[in-house]
C-alpha positions in Angstrom: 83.2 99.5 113.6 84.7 100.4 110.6 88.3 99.0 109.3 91.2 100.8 110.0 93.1 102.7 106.7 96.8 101.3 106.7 98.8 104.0 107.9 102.8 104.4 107.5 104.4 106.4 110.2 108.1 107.0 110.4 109.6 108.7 106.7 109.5 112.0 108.2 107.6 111.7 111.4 110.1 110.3 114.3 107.5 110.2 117.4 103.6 110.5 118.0 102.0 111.0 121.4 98.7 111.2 122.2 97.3 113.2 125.4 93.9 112.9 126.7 91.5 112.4 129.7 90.1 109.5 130.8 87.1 110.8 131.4 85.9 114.5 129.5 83.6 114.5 126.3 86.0 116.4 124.6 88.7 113.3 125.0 85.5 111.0 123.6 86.9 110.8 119.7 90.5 109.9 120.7 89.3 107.7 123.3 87.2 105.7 120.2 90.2 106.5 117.9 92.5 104.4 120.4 89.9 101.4 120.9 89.1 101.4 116.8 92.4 102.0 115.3 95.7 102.0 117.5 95.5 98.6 117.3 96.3 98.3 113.1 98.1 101.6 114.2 100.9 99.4 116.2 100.9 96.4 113.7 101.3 98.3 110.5 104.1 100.6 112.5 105.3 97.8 114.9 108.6 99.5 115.8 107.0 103.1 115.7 107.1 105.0 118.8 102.4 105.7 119.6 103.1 106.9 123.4 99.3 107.7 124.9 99.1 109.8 127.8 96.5 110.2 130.0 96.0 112.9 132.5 92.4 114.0 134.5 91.3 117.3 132.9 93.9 117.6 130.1 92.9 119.0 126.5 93.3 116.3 124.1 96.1 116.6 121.6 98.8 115.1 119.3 101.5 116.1 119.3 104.4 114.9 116.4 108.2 114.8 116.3 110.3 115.2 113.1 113.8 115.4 112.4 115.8 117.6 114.2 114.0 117.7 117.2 111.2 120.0 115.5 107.6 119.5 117.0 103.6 120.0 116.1 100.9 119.7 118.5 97.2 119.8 117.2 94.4 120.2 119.5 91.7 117.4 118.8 89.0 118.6 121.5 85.6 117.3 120.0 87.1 115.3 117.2 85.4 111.9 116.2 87.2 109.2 116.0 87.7 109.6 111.9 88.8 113.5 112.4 92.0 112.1 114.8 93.0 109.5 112.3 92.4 112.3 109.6 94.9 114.1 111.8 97.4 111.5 112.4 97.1 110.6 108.6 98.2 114.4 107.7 101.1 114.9 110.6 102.4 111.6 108.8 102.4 113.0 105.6 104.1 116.5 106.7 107.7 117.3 106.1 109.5 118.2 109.0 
């Protein structure tokens, strides 16, 4: 297992949530990404709302609130592990 990248949530980027099932292979990579990095996730952003929502047969997505209420959902069907941090790491960095 690799070590986790510190990332900063929170300038721009007001909420994160995570949706995925339990049990599909295309839920596989955020299912790694949440045992391998929400973990560093949480304690570098310790007051950072990460909800995770899990629902049978949903297509895994993030989704991402900014200011004003304005939202972005990207679908991470078939994403490793790396790709969904990739994708957290550049919804953190977007201006809302």
């Amino acid at each position: 297992m690799a070590a986790s990248k510190a990332i900063k949530l929170g300038q721009h980027l007001k909420e994160l949530r995570i949706h995925l099932c339990q049990k599909s292979t295309g839920s596989k990579g955020v299912r790694d990404f949440l045992e391998q990095h929400y973990v560093s996730l949480k304690q570098n952003n310790p007051k950072f709302p990460v909800l995770v929502r899990e629902c049978s047969g949903v297509q895994p997505m993030i989704w991402a609130r900014y200011d004003r209420g304005r939202e972005v959902s990207v679908p991470v069907a078939e994403k490793s592990s790396e790709q969904v941090l990739s994708t957290i790491e550049m919804l953190a960095q977007k201006s809302a």
